[in-house]
VEXPAVO-535184 format. One record per residue (C-alpha): residue number from 0; x, y, z. Coordinates in steps of 0.5 Angstrom, whole numbers, padded with zeros to 4 digits. Layout:
N
SITE	NUM	X	Y	Z;
...
END
This chain:
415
SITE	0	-0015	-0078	0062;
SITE	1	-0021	-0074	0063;
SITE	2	-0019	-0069	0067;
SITE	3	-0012	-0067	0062;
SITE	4	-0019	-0067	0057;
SITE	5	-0023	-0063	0062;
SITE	6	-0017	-0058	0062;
SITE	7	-0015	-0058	0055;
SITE	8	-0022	-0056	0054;
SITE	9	-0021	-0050	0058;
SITE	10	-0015	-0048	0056;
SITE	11	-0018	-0048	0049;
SITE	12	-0024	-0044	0051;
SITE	13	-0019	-0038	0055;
SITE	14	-0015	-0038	0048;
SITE	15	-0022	-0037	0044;
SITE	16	-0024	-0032	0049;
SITE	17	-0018	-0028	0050;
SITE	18	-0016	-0023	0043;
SITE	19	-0010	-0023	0044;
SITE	20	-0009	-0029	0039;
SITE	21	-0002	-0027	0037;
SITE	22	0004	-0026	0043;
SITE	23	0011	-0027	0041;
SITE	24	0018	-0026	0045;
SITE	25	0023	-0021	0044;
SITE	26	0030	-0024	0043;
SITE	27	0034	-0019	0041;
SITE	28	0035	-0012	0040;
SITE	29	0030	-0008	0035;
SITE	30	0026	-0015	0036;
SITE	31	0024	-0020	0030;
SITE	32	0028	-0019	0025;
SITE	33	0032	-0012	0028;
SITE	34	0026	-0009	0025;
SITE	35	0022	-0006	0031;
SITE	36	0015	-0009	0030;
SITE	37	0013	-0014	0034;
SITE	38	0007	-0019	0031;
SITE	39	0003	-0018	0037;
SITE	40	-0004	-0018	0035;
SITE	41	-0011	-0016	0040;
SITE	42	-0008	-0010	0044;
SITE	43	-0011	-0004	0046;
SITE	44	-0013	0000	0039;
SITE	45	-0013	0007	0045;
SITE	46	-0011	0008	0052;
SITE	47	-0015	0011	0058;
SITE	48	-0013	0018	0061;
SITE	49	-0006	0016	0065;
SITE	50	-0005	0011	0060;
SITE	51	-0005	0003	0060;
SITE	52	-0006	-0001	0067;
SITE	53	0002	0000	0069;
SITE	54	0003	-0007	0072;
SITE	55	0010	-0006	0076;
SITE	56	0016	-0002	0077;
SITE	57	0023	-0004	0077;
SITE	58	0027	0001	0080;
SITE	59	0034	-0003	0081;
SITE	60	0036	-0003	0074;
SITE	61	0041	0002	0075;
SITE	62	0045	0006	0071;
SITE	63	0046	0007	0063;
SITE	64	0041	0006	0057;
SITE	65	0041	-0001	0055;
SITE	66	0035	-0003	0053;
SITE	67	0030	-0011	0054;
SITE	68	0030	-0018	0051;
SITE	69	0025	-0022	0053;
SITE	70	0024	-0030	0052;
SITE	71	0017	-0033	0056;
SITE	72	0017	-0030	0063;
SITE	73	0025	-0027	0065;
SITE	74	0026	-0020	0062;
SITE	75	0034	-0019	0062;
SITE	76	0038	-0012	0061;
SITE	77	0044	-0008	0063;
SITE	78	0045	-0003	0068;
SITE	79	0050	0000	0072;
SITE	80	0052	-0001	0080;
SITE	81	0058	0003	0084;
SITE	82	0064	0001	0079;
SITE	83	0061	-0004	0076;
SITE	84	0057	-0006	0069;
SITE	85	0051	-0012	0071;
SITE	86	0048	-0016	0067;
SITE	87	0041	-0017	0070;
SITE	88	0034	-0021	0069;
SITE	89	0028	-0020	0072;
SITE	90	0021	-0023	0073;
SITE	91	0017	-0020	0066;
SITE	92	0010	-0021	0070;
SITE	93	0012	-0019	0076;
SITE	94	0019	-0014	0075;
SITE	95	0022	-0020	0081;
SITE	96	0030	-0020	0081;
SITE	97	0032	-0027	0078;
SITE	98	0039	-0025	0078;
SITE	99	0044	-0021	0077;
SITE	100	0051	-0022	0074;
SITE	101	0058	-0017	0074;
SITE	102	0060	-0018	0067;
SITE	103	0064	-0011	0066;
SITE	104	0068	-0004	0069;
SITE	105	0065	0002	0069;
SITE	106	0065	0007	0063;
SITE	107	0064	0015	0064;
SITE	108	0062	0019	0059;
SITE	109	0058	0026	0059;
SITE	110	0052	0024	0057;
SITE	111	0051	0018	0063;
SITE	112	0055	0013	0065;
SITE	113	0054	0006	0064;
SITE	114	0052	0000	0058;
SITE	115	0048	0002	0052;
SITE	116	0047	-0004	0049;
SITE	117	0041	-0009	0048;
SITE	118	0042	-0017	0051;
SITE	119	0041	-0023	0046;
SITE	120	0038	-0028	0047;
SITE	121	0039	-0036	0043;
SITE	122	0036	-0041	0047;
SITE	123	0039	-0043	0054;
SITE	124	0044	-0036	0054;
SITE	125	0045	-0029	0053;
SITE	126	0050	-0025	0050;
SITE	127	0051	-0018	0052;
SITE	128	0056	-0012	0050;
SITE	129	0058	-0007	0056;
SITE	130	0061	-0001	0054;
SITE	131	0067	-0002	0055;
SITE	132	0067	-0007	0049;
SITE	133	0067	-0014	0053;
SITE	134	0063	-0018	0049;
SITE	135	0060	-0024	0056;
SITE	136	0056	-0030	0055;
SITE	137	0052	-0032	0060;
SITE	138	0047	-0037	0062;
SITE	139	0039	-0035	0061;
SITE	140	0037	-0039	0067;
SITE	141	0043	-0036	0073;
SITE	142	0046	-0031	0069;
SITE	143	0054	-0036	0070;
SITE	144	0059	-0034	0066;
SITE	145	0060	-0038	0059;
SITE	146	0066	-0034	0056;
SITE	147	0067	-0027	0054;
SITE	148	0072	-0024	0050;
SITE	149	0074	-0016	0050;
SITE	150	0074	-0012	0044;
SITE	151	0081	-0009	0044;
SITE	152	0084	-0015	0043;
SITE	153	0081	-0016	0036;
SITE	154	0084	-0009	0035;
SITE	155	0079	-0005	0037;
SITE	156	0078	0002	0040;
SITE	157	0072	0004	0045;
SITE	158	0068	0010	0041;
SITE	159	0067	0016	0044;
SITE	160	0060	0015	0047;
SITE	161	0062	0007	0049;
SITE	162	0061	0001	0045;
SITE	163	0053	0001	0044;
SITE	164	0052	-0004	0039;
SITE	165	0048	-0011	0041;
SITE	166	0051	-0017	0039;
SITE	167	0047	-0021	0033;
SITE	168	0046	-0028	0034;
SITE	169	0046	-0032	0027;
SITE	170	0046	-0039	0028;
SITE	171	0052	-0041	0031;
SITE	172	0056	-0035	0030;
SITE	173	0055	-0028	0034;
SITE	174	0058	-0022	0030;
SITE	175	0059	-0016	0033;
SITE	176	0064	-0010	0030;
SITE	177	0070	-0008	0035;
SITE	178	0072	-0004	0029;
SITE	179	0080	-0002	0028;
SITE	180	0085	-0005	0023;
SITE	181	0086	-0012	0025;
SITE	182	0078	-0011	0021;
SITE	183	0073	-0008	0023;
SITE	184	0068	-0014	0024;
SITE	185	0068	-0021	0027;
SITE	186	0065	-0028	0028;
SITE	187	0066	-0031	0034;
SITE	188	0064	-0038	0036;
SITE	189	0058	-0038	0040;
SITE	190	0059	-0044	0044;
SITE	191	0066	-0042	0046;
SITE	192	0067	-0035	0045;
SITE	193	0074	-0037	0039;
SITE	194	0074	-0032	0033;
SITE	195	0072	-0035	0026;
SITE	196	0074	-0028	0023;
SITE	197	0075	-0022	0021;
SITE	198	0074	-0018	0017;
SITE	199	0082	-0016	0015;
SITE	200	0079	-0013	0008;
SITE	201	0074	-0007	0011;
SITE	202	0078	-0004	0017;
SITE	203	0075	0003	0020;
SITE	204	0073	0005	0027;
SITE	205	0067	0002	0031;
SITE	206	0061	0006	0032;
SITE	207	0054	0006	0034;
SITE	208	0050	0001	0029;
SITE	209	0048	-0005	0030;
SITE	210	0049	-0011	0024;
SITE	211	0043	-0015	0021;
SITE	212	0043	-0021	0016;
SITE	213	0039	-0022	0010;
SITE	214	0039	-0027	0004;
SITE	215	0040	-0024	-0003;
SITE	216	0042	-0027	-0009;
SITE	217	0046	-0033	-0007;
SITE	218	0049	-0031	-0001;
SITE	219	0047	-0030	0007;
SITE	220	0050	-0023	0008;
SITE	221	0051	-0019	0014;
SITE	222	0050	-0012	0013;
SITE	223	0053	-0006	0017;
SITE	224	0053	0001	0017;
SITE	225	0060	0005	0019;
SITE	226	0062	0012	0019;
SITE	227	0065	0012	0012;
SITE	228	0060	0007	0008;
SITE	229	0054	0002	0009;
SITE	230	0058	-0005	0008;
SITE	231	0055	-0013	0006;
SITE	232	0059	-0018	0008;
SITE	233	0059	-0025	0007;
SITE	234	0057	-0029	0014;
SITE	235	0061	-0035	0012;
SITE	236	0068	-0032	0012;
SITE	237	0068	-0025	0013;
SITE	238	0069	-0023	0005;
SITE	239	0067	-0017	0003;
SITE	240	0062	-0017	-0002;
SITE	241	0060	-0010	-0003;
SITE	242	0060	-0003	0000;
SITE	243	0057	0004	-0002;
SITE	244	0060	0010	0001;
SITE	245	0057	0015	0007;
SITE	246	0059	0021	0010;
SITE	247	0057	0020	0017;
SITE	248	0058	0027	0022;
SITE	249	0059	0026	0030;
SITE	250	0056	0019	0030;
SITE	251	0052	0014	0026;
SITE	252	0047	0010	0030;
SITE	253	0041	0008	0026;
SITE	254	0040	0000	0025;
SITE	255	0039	-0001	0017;
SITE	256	0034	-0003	0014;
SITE	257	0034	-0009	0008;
SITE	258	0028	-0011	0004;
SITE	259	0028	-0014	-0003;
SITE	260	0034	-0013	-0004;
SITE	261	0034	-0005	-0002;
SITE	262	0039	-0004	0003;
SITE	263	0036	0003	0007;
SITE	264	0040	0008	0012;
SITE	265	0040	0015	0016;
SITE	266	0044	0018	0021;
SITE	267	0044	0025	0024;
SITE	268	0049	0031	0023;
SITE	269	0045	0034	0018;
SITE	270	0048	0028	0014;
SITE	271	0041	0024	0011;
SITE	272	0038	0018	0008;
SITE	273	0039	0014	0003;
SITE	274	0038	0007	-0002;
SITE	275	0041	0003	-0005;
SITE	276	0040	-0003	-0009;
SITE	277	0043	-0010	-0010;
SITE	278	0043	-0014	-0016;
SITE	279	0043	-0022	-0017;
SITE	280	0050	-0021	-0017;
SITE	281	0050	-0018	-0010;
SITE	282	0054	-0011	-0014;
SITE	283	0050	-0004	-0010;
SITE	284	0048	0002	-0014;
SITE	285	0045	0009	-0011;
SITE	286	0037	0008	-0012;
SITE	287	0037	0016	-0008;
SITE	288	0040	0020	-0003;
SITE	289	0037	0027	0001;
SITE	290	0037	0030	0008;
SITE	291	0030	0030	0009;
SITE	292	0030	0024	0014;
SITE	293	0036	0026	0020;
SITE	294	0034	0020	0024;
SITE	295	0039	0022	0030;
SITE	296	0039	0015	0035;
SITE	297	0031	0014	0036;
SITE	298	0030	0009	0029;
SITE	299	0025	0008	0023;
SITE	300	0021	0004	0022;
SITE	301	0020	0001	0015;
SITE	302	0012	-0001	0014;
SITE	303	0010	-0003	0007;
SITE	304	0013	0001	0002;
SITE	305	0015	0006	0007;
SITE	306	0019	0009	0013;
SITE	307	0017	0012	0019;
SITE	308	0021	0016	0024;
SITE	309	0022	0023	0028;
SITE	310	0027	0027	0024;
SITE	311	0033	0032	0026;
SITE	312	0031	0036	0020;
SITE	313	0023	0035	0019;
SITE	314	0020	0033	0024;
SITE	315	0016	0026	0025;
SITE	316	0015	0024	0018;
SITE	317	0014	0018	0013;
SITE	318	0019	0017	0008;
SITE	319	0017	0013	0001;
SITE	320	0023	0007	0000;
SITE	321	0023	0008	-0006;
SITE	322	0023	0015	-0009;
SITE	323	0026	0017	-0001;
SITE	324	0021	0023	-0002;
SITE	325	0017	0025	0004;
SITE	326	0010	0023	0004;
SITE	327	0009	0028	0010;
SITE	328	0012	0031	0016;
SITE	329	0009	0035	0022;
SITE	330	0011	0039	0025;
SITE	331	0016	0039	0031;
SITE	332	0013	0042	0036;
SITE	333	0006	0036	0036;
SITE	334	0011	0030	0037;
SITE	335	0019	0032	0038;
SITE	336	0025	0027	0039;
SITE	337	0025	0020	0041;
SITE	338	0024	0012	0040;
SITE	339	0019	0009	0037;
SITE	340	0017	0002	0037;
SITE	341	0010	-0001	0032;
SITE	342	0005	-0007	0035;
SITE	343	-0002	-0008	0032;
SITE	344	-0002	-0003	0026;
SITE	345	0001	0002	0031;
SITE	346	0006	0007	0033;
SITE	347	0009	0007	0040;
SITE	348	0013	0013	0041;
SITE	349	0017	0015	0048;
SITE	350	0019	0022	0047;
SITE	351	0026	0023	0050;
SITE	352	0026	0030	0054;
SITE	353	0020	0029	0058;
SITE	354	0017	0021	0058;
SITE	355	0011	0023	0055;
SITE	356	0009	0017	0051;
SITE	357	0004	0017	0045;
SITE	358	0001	0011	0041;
SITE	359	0000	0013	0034;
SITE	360	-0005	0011	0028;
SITE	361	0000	0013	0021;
SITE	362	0000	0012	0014;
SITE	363	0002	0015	0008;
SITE	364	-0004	0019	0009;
SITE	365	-0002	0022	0015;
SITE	366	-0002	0021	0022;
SITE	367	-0007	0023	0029;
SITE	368	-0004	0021	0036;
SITE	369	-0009	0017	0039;
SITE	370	-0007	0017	0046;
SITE	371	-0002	0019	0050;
SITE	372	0001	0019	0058;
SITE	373	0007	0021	0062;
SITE	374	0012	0016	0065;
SITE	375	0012	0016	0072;
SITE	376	0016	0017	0076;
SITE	377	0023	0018	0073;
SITE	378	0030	0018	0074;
SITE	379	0034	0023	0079;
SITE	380	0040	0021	0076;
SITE	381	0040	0021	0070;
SITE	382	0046	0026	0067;
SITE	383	0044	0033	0066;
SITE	384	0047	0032	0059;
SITE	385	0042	0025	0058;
SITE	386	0035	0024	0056;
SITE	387	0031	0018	0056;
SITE	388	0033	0014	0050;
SITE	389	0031	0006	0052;
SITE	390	0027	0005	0046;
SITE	391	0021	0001	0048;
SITE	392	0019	-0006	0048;
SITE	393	0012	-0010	0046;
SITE	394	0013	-0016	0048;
SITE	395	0007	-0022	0050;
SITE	396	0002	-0016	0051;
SITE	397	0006	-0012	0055;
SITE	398	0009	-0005	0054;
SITE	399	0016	-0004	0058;
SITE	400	0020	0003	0057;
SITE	401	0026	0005	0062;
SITE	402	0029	0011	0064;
SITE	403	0035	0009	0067;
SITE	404	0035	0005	0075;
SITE	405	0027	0006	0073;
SITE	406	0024	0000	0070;
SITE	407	0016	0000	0067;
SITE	408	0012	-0005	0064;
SITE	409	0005	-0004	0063;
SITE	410	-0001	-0008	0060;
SITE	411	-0003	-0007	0053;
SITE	412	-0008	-0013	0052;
SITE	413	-0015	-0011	0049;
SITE	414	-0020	-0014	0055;
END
């Protein structure tokens, strides 16, 4: 008892010492809440000339865009290998192979062959979604298969770009959107993979968005953006419970964004950005709609009142929920295109053309880049036609990027 008590004591001592106070896992994609804001606090506020302290590289990731989910110490992901879509899981301390598992064939496209999703996390397994629409669950701790269900057996169609939407776990459902008539939206059973429902009413093609939940008035809603509308649904059945109309061009990517009742979308093409309102009988009306922000496929970010994000049109730009006017934007040439995450009142920006990668102090006020470095080394095998779109991720103080089979993590504690 009194050596548990010694080492309790050291234990609480190295908490006290340590500043970061507030680490957290990263489940799913987009992180908590499918915001792209960790919670973490005690991270480094600049970074040496170079960048953070790079902690390992990982180069069998293979090919494809899929991005990271993290619980504790395993790190999981997609690739591509040969012939073949994987799901894999990784030391996240230490970048080790733990497994690797076949969960797909592979799928070609101009842009980069190979998955484009993130993995899911809910307790002792995870769900992935390969480009070719088959939906796996796979034990976290071997990566064996539980089940899996393809999507054109629910009378989908695979997108243009490969499905690349990340599967939501919410309770004991997982949703995702095999599009087409049987209805674009399903519930499966988590624990079996058996279809709860489908969305018979709402039938349209699959594109590129991922589904959030949100509660608001009386009802827990899954919320999803299509090529011809941003829809809520209600999670129990799959009704419909509203929709307004969107005019998407190409591709609609961007995940939406829900608070108090406002429902926020964007998409690229030259499309735009609107609100809408949800009354407290979940009936929608248009707060706004302009062109200033294009998010393309890099995301928003929504901090207090406001968006951030780099858009087609204006640059890297804050934009008010509320009204959707611009606070500001810069100009293109300062920080172009890319993915941006936030952590510890920061931005976290990896620009898609070249992997330089900026931590951002922004505000309705304004913004400064406080520091940058380049991400090295990068793929050789990344299609000419691909750039470098694996948003990053903040995760238990450490920063991790990817280009393709290159896998970074770097450490971002504050010493």
């Amino acid at each position: 008892m009194k050596t548990q008590t010694i080492l309790l004591a050291i234990f609480t001592f190295c908490l006290a010492a340590n500043p970061l106070l507030h680490a957290e896992d990263w489940l799913q994609w987009r992180g908590p809440a499918r915001a792209d804001r960790s919670n973490e606090t005690g991270l480094l506020k600049s970074w040496p000339e170079g960048g953070p302290k790079q902690i390992w590289v990982n180069d069998e990731g293979g090919l494809g865009y899929a991005g990271f989910s993290i619980q504790g110490e395993k790190l999981y992901t997609l690739g591509l290998d040969g012939e073949h879509e994987f799901a894999l899981c990784l030391n996240a301390n230490t970048g080790q192979q733990v497994w690797k598992t076949k969960v797909g064939e592979k799928f070609k496209n101009g842009w980069g062959d190979g998955p484009r999703s993130t993995p899911s996390i809910d307790g002792k397994n995870i769900f992935v979604m390969t480009a070719d629409g088959t939906l796996a669950c796979l034990k976290a701790s071997n990566g064996k298969l539980v089940w899996k269900q393809q999507m054109t057996d629910f009378g989908g169609k695979v997108p243009f770009w490969g499905y690349s939407e990340s599967p939501l776990v919410d309770g004991d459902q997982v949703l995702c959107t095999p599009g087409g008539d049987d209805g674009a939206m399903i519930a499966l059973n988590k624990k079996d993979g058996k279809l709860l429902w489908q969305t018979e009413d709402l039938t349209t093609g699959a594109h590129y968005s991922s589904i959030i939940a949100a509660d608001w008035a009386g009802k827990h809603q899954y919320i999803q953006l299509l090529m011809d509308q941003v829809v809520g649904v209600d999670s129990s059945d799959g009704t419909v419970l509203w929709t307004s109309p969107w005019e998407g061009r190409t591709a609609v990517i961007p995940t939406p964004i829900f608070k108090n009742g406002v429902v926020y979308v964007t998409s690229g093409y030259k499309v735009g950005s609107k609100a809408v309102q949800l009354d407290d009988k979940n009936e929608v009306t248009e707060k706004w709609f302009n062109i200033d922000m294009q998010n393309h496929h890099g995301g928003v970010i929504l901090v207090d009142d406001h968006i951030y994000g780099y858009s087609d049109k204006a640059g890297w730009a804050c934009q008010s929920l509320e009204t959707g006017e611009l606070a500001w934007n810069q100009n293109k040439r300062e920080i172009r295109k890319g993915a941006i995450s936030y952590a510890d009142g920061l931005f976290y920006h990896l620009q898609e053309n070249d992997g330089e990668v900026f931590l951002i102090k922004a505000s309705p006020d304004g913004f400064e880049a406080i520091s940058q470095f380049t991400l090295a080394p990068l793929s050789e095998q990344r299609s000419a036609r691909g750039k470098i779109w694996v948003h990053p991720v903040i995760s238990n103080g450490k920063l991790y990027l990817r280009d393709q089979e290159f896998i970074h993590c770097y450490d971002l504690q504050a010493k």
